[in-house]
C-alpha positions as CSV (number, residue, x, y, z in Angstrom):
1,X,0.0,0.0,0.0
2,X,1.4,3.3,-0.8
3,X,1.0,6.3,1.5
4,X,-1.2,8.1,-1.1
5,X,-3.4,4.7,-0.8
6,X,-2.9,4.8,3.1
7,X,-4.3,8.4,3.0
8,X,-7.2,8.0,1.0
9,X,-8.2,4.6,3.1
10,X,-8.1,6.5,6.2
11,X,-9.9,9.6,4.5
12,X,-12.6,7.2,3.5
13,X,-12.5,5.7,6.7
14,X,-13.1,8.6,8.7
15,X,-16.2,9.8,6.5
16,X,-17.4,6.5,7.2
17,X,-17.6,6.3,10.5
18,X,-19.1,10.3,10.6
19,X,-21.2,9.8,8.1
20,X,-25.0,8.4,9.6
21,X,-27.2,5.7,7.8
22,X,-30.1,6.1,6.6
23,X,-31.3,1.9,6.5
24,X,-33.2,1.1,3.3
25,X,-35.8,-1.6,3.4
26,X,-36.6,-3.5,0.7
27,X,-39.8,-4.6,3.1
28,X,-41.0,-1.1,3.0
29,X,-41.9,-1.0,-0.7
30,X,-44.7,-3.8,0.4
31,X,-45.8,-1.8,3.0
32,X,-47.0,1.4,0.3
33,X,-49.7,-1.4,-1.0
34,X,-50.5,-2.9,1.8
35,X,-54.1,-0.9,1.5
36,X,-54.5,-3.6,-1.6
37,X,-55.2,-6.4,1.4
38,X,-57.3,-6.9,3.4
39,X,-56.4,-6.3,6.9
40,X,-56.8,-10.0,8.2
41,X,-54.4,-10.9,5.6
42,X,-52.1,-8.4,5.9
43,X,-51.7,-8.8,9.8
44,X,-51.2,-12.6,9.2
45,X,-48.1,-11.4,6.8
46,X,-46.8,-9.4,8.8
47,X,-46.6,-11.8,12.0
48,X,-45.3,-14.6,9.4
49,X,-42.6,-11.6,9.1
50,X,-41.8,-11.6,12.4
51,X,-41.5,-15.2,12.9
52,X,-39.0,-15.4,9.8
53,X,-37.2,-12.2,11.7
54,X,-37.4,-14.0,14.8
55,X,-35.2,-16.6,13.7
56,X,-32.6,-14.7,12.4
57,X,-31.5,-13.7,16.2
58,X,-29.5,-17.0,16.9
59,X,-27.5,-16.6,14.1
60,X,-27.0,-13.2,14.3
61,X,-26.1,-14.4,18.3
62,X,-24.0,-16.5,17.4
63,X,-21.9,-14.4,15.1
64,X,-21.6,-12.0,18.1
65,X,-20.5,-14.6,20.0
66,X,-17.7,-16.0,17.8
67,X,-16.5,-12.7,18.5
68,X,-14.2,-11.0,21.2
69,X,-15.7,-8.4,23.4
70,X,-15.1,-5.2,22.3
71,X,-14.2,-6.2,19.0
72,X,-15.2,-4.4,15.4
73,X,-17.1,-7.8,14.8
74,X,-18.2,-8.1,17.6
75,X,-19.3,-4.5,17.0
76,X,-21.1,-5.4,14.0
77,X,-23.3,-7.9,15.1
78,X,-24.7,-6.1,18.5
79,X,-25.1,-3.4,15.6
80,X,-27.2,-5.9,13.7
81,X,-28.9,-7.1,16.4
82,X,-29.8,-3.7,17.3
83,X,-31.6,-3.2,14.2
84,X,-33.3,-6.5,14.4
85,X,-34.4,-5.6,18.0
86,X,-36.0,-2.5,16.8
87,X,-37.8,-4.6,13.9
88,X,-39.2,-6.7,16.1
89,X,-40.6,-4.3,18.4
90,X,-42.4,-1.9,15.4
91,X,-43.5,-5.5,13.9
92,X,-45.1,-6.2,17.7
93,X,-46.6,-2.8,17.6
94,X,-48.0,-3.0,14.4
95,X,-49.5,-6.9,14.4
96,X,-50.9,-5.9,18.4
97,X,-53.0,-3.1,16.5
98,X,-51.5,0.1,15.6
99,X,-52.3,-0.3,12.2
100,X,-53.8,2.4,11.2
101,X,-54.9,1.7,7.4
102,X,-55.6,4.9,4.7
């Protein structure tokens, strides 16, 4: 690596690690036509949804786990698990009736 290619990795680095995500959800292009179900239907989707998310915790666990504490994979896959948490929780809140349909 030359120290031009050292400078630009750490410049890209850096703006990386600033820079904040916006998450894109392929899921969410569903959700715009959801009106196009009926509700039944689209409540028994969305809790088959959170069964399939459901089971991606123990791998994502496990990944953590094969992991040191403190670790950048380690870091990775509480920051995956994080976002799965947070699924779970707006698919719970949605399937227990917070739906609100236009």
């Amino acid at each position: 690596l030359t120290e031009a290619g050292r400078e630009r990795f750490l410049s890209l680095l850096r703006e990386n690690l600033r820079s904040p995500d916006l998450p894109t959800h392929p899921g969410d292009q569903g959700l715009l036509f959801l009106h196009a179900l009926p509700n039944e239907e689209v409540l028994a989707l969305l809790a088959e949804r959170r069964v399939a998310t459901e089971a991606l915790r123990p791998t994502l666990d496990r990944l953590r786990d094969n992991h040191a504490p403190g670790s950048t994979g380690r870091l990775v896959a509480e920051h995956r698990i994080a976002h799965l948490e947070a699924e779970l929780a707006w698919l719970e809140s949605v399937i227990a009736g917070t739906l609100s349909r236009e």
